[in-house]
Each structure stands twice: as C-alpha cells, then as structure tokens.
N, C-alpha and C positions, 0 to 999 in steps of 0.2 A: 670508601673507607680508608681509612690512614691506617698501615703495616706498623705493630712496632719498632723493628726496626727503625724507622725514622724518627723517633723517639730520641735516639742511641745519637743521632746525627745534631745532636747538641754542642753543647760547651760542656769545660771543666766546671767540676760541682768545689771544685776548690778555688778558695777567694786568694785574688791576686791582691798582695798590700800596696795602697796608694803612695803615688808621691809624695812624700811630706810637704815639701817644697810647695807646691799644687794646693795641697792641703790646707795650707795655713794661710791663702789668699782672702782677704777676705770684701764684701761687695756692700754697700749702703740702698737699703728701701724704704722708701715710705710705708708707715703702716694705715693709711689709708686705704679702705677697700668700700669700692663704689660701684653699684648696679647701673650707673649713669657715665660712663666715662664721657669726657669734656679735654679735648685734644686739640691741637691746630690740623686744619684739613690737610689730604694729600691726595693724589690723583686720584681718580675715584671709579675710574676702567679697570675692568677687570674680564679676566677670559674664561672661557667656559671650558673645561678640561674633556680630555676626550671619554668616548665609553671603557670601562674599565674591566676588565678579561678575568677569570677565574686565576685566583692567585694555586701555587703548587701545594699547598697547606691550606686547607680547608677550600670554602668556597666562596669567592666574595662577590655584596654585592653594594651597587651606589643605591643608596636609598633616599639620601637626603641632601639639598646642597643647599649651603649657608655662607657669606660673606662675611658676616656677622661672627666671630670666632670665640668670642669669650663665653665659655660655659660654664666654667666654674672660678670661684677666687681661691677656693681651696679642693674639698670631694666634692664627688658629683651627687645629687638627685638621683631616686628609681628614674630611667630614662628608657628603660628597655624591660617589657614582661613577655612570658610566653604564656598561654593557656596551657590547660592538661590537654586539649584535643590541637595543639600543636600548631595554632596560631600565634600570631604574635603581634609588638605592636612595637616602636619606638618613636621617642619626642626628641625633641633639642629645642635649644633657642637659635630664630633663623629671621636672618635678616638679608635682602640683597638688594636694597634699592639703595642709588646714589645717594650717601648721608649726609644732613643737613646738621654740622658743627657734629660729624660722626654722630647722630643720635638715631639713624636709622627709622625711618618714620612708620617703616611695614614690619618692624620690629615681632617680633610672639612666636607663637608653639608650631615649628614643622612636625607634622605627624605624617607615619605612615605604616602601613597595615599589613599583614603577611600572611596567608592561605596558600598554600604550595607556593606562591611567588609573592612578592611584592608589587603593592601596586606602583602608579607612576609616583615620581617624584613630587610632593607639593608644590605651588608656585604661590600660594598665600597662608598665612595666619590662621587657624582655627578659634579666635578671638577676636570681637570686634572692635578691640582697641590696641594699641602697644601692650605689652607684656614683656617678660623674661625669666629665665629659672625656673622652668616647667617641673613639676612631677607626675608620674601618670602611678596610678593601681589600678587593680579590677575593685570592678563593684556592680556586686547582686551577681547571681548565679554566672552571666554569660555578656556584663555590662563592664564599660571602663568611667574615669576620670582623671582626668586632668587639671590641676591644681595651678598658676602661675603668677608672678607679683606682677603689680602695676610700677609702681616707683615712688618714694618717699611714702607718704601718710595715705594714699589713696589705696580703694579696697582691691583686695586681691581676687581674681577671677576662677570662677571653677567653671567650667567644660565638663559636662558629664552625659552620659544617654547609657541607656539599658542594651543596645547589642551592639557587640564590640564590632569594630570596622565599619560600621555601614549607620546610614541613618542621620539628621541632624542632629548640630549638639544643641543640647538647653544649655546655654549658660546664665549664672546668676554672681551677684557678690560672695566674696566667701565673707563669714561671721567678723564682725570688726573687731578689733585691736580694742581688748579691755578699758577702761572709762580711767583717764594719766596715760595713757601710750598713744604713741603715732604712728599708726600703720603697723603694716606687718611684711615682711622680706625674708627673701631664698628657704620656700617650705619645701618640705622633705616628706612625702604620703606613701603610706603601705596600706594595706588590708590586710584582716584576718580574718577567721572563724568558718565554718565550716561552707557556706555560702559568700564570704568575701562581704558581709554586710557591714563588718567593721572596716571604718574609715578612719585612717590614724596621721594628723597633721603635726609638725614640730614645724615653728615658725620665730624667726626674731623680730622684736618689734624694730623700730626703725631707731639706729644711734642718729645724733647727734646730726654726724658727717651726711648724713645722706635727707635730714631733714626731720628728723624725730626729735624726742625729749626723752630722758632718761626715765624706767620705772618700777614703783619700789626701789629705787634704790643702784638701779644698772643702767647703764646706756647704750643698751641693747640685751634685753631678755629674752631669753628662748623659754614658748611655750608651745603648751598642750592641747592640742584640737580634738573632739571625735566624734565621727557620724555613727548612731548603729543601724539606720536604716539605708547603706550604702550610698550614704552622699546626700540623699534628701530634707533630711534637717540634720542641727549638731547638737547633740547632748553636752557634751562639754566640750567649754567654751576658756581660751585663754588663763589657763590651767598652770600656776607657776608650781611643776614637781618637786617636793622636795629634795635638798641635794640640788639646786640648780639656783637657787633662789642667789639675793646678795649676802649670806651669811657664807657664803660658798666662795661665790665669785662675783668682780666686779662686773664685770661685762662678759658675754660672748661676742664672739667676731662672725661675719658669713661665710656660710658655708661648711663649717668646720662638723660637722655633725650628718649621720644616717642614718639611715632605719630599713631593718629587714621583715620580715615575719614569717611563723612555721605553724599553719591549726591555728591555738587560741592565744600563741607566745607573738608579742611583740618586742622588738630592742632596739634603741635607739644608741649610737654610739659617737660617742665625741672624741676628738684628735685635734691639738693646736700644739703651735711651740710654745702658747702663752700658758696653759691651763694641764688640768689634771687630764688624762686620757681616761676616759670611763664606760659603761654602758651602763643605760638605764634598761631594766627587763621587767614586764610583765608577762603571768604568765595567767592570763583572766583578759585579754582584750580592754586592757590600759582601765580594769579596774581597782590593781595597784600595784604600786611597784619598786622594785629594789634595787639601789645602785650598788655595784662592783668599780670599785678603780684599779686599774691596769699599770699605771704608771702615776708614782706621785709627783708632780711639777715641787719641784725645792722651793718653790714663789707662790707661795698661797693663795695671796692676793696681788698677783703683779699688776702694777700699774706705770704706766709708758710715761707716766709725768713725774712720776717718784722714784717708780725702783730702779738700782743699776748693781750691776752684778760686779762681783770679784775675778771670774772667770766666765768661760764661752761656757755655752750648756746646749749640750746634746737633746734634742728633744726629736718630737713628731712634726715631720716638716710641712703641716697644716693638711696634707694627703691620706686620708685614710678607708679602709671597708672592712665588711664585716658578711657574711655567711652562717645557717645555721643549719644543722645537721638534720636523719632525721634519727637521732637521739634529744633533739634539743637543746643541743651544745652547741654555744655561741665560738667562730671563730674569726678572730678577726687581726688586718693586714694593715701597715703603715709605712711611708715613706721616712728615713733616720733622716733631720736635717743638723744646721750647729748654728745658734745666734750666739745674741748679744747684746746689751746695755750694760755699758763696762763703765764702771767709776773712773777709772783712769782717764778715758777720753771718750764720754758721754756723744752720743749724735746728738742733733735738735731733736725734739717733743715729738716731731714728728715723721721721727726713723729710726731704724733699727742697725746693726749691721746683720750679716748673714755669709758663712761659709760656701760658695759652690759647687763644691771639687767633695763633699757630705756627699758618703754614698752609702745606700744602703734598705733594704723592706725587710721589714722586722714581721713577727709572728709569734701571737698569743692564742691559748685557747682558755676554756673553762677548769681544762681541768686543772692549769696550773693557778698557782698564788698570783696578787701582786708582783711585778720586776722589782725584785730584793734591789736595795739600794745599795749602789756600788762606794767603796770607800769616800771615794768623793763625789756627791749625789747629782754634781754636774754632768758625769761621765757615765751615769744609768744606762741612759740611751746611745751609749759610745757603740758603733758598731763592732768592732772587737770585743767589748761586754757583752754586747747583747749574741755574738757568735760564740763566746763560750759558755752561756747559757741555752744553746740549742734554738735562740730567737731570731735566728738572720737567717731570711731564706732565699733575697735576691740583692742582685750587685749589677754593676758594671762588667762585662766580659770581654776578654782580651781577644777581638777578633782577630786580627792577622798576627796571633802569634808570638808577639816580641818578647813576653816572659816580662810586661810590667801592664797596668790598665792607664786610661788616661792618655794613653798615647792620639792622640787626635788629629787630625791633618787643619783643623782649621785653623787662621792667621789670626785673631782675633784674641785679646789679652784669655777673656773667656771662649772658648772656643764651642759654646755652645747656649742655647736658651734657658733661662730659669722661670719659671711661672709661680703664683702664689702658692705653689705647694715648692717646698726650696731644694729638694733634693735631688742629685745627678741622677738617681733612680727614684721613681714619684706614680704617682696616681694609682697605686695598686687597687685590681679588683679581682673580689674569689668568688667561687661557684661550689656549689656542693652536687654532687651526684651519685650518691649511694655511697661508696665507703671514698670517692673520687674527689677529690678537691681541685681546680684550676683554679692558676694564681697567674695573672698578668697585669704587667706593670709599663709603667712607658722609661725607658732607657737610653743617655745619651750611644752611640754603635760608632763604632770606629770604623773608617771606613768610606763611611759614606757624608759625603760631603754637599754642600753649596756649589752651585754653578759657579759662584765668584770665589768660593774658593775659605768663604771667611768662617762658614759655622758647619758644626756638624748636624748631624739628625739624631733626632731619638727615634727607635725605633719600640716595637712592644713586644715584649719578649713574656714567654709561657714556662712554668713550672708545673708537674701534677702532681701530685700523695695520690698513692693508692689507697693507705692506712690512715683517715683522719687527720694527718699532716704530722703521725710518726717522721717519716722518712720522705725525702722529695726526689725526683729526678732530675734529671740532664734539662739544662736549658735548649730552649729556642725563639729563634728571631723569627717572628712570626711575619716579617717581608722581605727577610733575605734574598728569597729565588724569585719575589714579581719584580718585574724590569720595571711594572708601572707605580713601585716605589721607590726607586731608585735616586727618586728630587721629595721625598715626602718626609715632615714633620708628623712622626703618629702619639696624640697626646690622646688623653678623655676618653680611655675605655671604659667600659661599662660592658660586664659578664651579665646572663640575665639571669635572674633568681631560681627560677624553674629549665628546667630541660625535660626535652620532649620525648628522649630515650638514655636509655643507658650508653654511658660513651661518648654521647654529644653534648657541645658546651655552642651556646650563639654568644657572640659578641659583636659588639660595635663601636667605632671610635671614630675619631677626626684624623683625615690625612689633610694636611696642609704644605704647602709648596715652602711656605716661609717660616723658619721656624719665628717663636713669637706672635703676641699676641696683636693683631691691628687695632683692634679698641683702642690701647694702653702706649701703642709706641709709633711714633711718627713718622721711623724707618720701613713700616713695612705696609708694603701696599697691601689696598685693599683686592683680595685675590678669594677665590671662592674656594673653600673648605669642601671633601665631600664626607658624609656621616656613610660610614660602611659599615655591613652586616660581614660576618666570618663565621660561618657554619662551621665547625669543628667538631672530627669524628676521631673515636681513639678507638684500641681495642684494649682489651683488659688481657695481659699474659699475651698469646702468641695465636690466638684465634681471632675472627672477625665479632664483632659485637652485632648481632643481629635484631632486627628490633622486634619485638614481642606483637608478632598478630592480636590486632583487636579482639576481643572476647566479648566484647557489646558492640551490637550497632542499631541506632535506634534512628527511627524515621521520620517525617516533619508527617505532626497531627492531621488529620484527613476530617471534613471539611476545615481549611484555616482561612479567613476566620470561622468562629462557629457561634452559632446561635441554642441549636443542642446536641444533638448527637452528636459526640467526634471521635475516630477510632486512633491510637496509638498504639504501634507494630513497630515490633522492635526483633532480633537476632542473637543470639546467642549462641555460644558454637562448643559451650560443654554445660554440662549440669550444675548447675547453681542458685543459690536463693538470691530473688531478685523481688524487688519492692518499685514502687511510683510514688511522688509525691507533687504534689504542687503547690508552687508559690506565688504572691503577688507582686507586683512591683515593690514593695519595703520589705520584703525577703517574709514573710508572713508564712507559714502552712497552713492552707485552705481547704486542702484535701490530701489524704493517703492512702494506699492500701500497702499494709504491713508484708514484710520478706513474707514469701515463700520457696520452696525448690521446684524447682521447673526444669525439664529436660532439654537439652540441646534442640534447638530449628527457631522455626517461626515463631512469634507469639502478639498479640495483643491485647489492650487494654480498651472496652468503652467507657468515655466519658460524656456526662450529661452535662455539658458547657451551661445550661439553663439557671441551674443552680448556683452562679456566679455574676455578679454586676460586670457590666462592661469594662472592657480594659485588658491591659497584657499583664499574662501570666507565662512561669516557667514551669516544666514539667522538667523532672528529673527522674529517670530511672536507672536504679544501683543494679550493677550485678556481680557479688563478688566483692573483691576490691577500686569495680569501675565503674562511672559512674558519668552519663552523657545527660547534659542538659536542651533544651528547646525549648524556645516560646512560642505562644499558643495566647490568639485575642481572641478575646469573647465580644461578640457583639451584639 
C-alpha cells in the first residue's frame, strides 16, 4: 500500500507561466492521418529490453512488447478492462517482425490476461489476418471481445468467446459498412447492461485518404454499431446519430472519439482541434440519445480547402477521455492544443500549422454548462481561460526548480516529441473510484534527457480528487524513482474503467526508448516498445485502504459437465438474501429461483441440467450487493 504521505511528495499545484518566446514558436503538419503508414525503410534490428523490476510507486509489470508503436492518431480505444472478480485483460496493436516498406506483415491484437499474475507475453496476433486499432469489452456474463480494422474498405474483424482468458476465439466479419461507404476504421466498443449483453461500436467509415468514398455527404462518418446479445448478431447496424450527421459536420477524423459505460448509460465523446467537443449519452443502451456540447469550435463547418482563420485558436489537441461516476455524471479530460490556418499565410491543402510549447489538460463535468465563450472565441480553450474558470487541472512541472517551466536540456529547436495529439501535456486518462478520480496524463519532464542529448521524455504524471474533481491534489511523476526509466518515452496510457478495490487504479502505457513515433518518422529506429501494467494503491486520509473480504464465494457446478443432476455450493459469511439464476449463451434467463434470506455458512443449490438442450450456460448467484458468475455445459 502507498502511505499518504507520498502523495505530499509531488509538485506545486500552482501553474508556472510559460515562456512567451517558446510560446509563440510555431511547427507545420500534414493533416493526413493514415492507419497504413508508407515510409522509406530503416534498420530493422532491434533489441530486446531487459526484465523490468518493480517500479517504487505502485507495481509494474511488462505485459506486452510491440515494435510496432503507433497506437493512436489521436485518444486511444477501451484497451484495458478489469472484471468485478478482479481479473483483467489488456490489447494493443503489436507488431515485431522485420517490415516489409514498414507495413509489418504479423501486424494485429496483442492480448494478454491477468488472474493474480499475468500470463506470458504474446508472441502472435489473436486474428488471422493483419489488423490494427483493437478495442476489447466484456460480453455476456463472464465473456470478452475484441473489435479490430483490417485497412481501407475491407471488413473489420471481431474475436470474441464466452470465458474471458482462456479458450479459442471465434472470430468472424464484423457487420459491413452501410450500402455508399467504404469500409469501416479505428472502432471504439463498450458494453452495458446489467449482464454486459450490450455491445456498443462507434466506427468511421473509411475517407478518401485511406481509400474510401465520402457518405451522405462526409468523407469519413462516424457511426453506430450494436449487439444486444453480447456480440452474436447486431441489431443495429451503421446508425448515422443524430447531431453527427453532415448537417453538423463535414467529416470526422480518426481516432478523435470514446466511449465509456455505467449499468444501462452509454457515452460516447468526441475531442478534435477541428470540431465541436461533445458527448453523445444514452441512458437505455444506445436506444436513444442526447447530445451535450462542451466546447463550441468558432468553425462550424471547417474545411482544410476553404477555411482560414484571422487568428491561432486554442482548441482540443485531438487527446481526449472521459470517466463516469457512480451517480451517472459524465466526466471528462482533454489535452489544450493552438493551431491554425491563417489567411495571412495559408499552408498548402494539405497542412496545418500548430503551436508546441501549448500546454495544458482541461477538465469538464456534467454538472457545469458549455465553456462560456471567451471575449474572443479563439481564446475559449486558452489555458489561462480555462484556469480561471476552475478548468485546467494538468501542466508541465518545474522539475529542478528554476522558478520558470520549459526549461529542458535538450539541443534540438523543439526539444521534445509531438504526436497526433499536439499538446506539451497530451493523452490524458481518468478513472472513477467511488468519490476518487485519477487523472494521468503523458508530460514533456525536465530532467530527463536522450542519451545523445537532443530530446527530452515525457514522462506520465498522476493527479487524484477525492471529491468528484471539486478539488485535485499534488502531482506525481509516476517514473521519477525507476532507474529502468530513466531512457523511457511513457506515452498511451490507458486507466482501466472498473477497479477492483477501493484505492486501486491499474493502468498501462507504452515505455519507448525513442521518443516519437517509428511508423511515421524515418529518424527513429525501429526499437521494441514494452505495454506495462501499474498496480496503484492509495489510501483515503491517513489510514490503509483495506480490501473488503469476500462475502460470496461460490463454487464450479458439480457434475461439469452435466447431463442431470448438478449441485451448486456456494458460502456466504453473513445473513443475506441471495437468489440463482441462469443464462444461456445470448444472455437469455432460462432458469431462476427468486432472493431469499439465508443465514451465514454453506449452502447449495440442485439443478436438474435435463431440462436444458445442450450447450453452455452461466449461472449467477447474487448475495447482497455481490454477485459471482460460472459456467456450467449441459450435455
């Protein structure tokens, strides 16, 4: 467990003002964004990093290693879930075989599975063909999925099976791309409802650039997917939501959009510098739903061939997340970036400029309005606006001291990496844990430098709210004291949705030796990435957080399989009303016996398995507010 105190052992909760000078530098990108990078080759060795030792701040561990680096063009995918019985599971896109014009040919989803430990490291694809831009949910009582695109117009691939960690997958096509679109790219899956039977996809069809054709009216629409029998067929299919349509917007871009869920609430939230910042919320399992905007883009309909602005404009620097309480209160976290397409001196068609020395993670919840537009609506998203509206809750931190930020030891004009999310402080992701919010974000750190001397690292630094993100505390550099990040690039974190106790937050991210992306840049070799887990334990005030003894434990059905008779025994360790029900593989109830009160110890259940066709079944028995599932085949 982690002592408060070391809480205390942070940074100033007060913002250092940036160099102007620094500030006002500004950098040229293509706004090209491609699931296929297309690069000139460069050495293609790369080293295998050694075993990696428990960092002093939580507990880490290597789970995954990938070559392959590029995970997101802007937020990331569900990439990390835990179960209520304290399993867990994480994906990436993983690639490590020498590429061929870098296209990686073992390209697709590293998985890996967690019950007390981790298993080993993947060494192939969980999909029989290339893939990339995984999403994993649960589905059906104690089952996962796995969602991933193929590339341009061809169909995207679902991975799914009924018990999480073990077993083969089925995989099939996912549902095609509506009759005028081409394909479908970078989906984003949640579940909901009370058995996780709802499957909730957000997907763009394929623009232009990557091989599609524009539809209704966008060159690249983001639509609406959903399973209700946890992955096995989709009810709805290529669903343009209202508020999303081209009466809205011209296009969406990749990536820029996520999705959480709490019970029967789903949300889906979008972050761009080009577009409005919004969520979409259902609160019926995406049987309808309501948009909120959070920030209004001053450019209603921007378009890269047409519009050019008067001034720079502060926006979302394409990095965004979102968390949901359990009141049902949406909250959600963003990277502040600063472009531009300036009349004065327009780039070509097909570039932007962009500020990199923008610093700053903003913070919204439900209970406030819209961000009131600032005098001049370029400057909304101005981190100084958005800190005297109580909205800025991460920055850049003055590690050694000097009384200014930005101070950096690297030689290099910018002295540090930018990725498709543009801001010096970028990728933020939050966690909810009873009235507990963590907030972690990836951070250029002072400090810590390049062997050669030329860039610095980001490192990912942690915030918590005790109070629903009233008030925040003392930062920390969450690889300050491991020696074995001391040469590490930490981008692509990902908080997981659920936690497994009060106090604990699991996260996982990418350590990379180089900062920058190898996909995308010619300078950096291709070096192996490792995806690490970070157990993190707090305490609440000045006590240990202790974890709440089980008050169910229920045992695997006796005979399994069963033909007829089978007994289920289960434990309980106070007096409570406690119920059984069972499901079929489509989340079905086939059978129940309604709560009763039953006194602490032993107890079982006989089932006459005879009265059910063959096949797997889940049994679930509630006690209380707890509630353990098992499968159970009839044969």
């Amino acid at each position: 467990m982690i002592l408060m105190a070391v809480l205390s052992a942070g940074f100033s909760q007060k913002r250092i003002p940036a160099d102007k000078e620094r500030t006002q530098m500004s950098l040229t990108r293509s706004i090209h964004e491609s699931a296929e990078p297309r690069i000139p080759m460069v050495n293609t060795n790369f080293t295998q990093p050694g075993v990696l030792k428990n960092a002093n701040w939580g507990t880490e561990t290597e789970i995954i290693l990938t070559v392959f680096d590029m995970q997101s063009n802007a937020s990331l995918a569900n990439r990390f879930i835990i179960w209520d019985d304290n399993t867990g599971a994480a994906v990436c896109t993983r690639g490590v075989e020498n590429p061929t014009n870098n296209a990686f040919p073992d390209r697709g989803t590293g998985y890996n599975f967690f019950n007390i430990s981790w298993g080993p490291k993947p060494t192939a694809r969980i999909e029989t063909v290339r893939t990339g831009w995984p999403a994993i949910a649960k589905a059906g009582p104690s089952g996962e999925i796995v969602i991933a695109h193929v590339s341009g117009t061809a169909a995207m691939k679902v991975n799914h099976r009924t018990t999480k960690g073990t077993g083969a997958w089925t995989q099939y096509d996912f549902p095609a791309a509506p009759a005028g679109a081409s394909g479908l790219l970078w989906p984003r899956a949640v579940s909901s409802g009370a058995n996780n039977n709802y499957i909730h996809v957000f997907a763009m069809t394929a623009p232009a650039g990557n091989g599609g054709t524009p539809y209704l009216g966008q060159d690249g629409a983001l639509l609406y997917y959903r399973s209700s029998d946890a992955g096995l067929t989709w009810d709805k299919q290529g669903e343009l939501l209202e508020g999303l349509g081209s009466d809205y917007y011209l296009n969406f871009s990749s990536d820029t959009y996520a999705v959480a869920s709490k019970g029967d609430m789903v949300v889906m939230l979008h972050g761009s510098a080009w577009k409005d910042m919004f969520i979409m919320k259902s609160m019926d399992n995406g049987e309808t739903w309501e948009k909120t905007i959070i920030w209004e883009h001053p450019y209603p309909f921007f378009d890269f061939n047409t519009t050019l602005m008067p001034d720079t404009l502060y926006s979302c620097d394409n990095s965004s997340n979102m968390a949901i309480d359990n009141n049902g209160m949406v909250h959600v976290v963003w990277g502040v970036g600063r472009v531009a397409r300036l009349a004065a001196a327009p780039p070509d068609p097909g570039s932007y400029s962009y500020w990199p020395f923008t610093d700053g993670i903003g913070y919204w919840n439900e209970s406030m309005s819209q961000i009131p537009e600032a005098d001049n609506p370029h400057h909304t998203m101005m981190p100084e606006y958005l800190e005297g509206l109580g909205m800025l809750i991460g920055w850049t931190q003055d590690v050694n001291n000097s009384g200014f930020v930005f101070d950096f030891e690297g030689t290099a004009e910018t002295p540090f990496n930018t990725y498709r999310s543009l801001g010096i402080s970028c990728m933020p992701t939050i966690a909810i844990n009873g009235s507990m919010i963590a907030l972690v974000y990836s951070s250029v750190t002072e400090t810590f430098v390049t062997a050669d001397g030329t860039l610095n690292y980001k490192h990912l630094w942690m915030r918590i709210s005790y109070d629903y993100g009233q008030t925040w505390g003392p930062f920390r550099d969450l690889q300050a004291d491991n020696i074995f990040h001391l040469y590490d690039e930490c981008i692509y974190p990902v908080l997981a949705d659920q936690t497994d106790q009060s106090g604990t937050f699991h996260l996982i991210y990418n350590a990379d030796n180089i900062p920058g992306i190898f996909a995308f840049d010619a300078s950096h070799d291709p070096v192996v990435n490792r995806i690490i887990h970070n157990k993190l334990e707090f305490l609440i005030g000045m006590d240990e957080v202790k974890p709440k003894p089980a008050i169910l434990s229920v045992n695997q059905n006796f005979p399994n399989p069963a033909a007829g008779a089978t007994e289920i025994t289960f434990e309980i360790s106070e007096t409570l009303p406690v119920g059984l029900e069972i499901l079929n593989i489509t989340g079905q109830k086939v059978f129940e016996i309604p709560t009763k009160e039953m006194q602490a110890g032993s107890h079982s259940f006989n089932f006459n398995a005879s009265t059910l066709t063959q096949g797997i079944y889940f049994y679930s028995i509630t006690a209380g507010n707890e509630k353990v599932s098992r499968k159970m085949i009839v044969k």
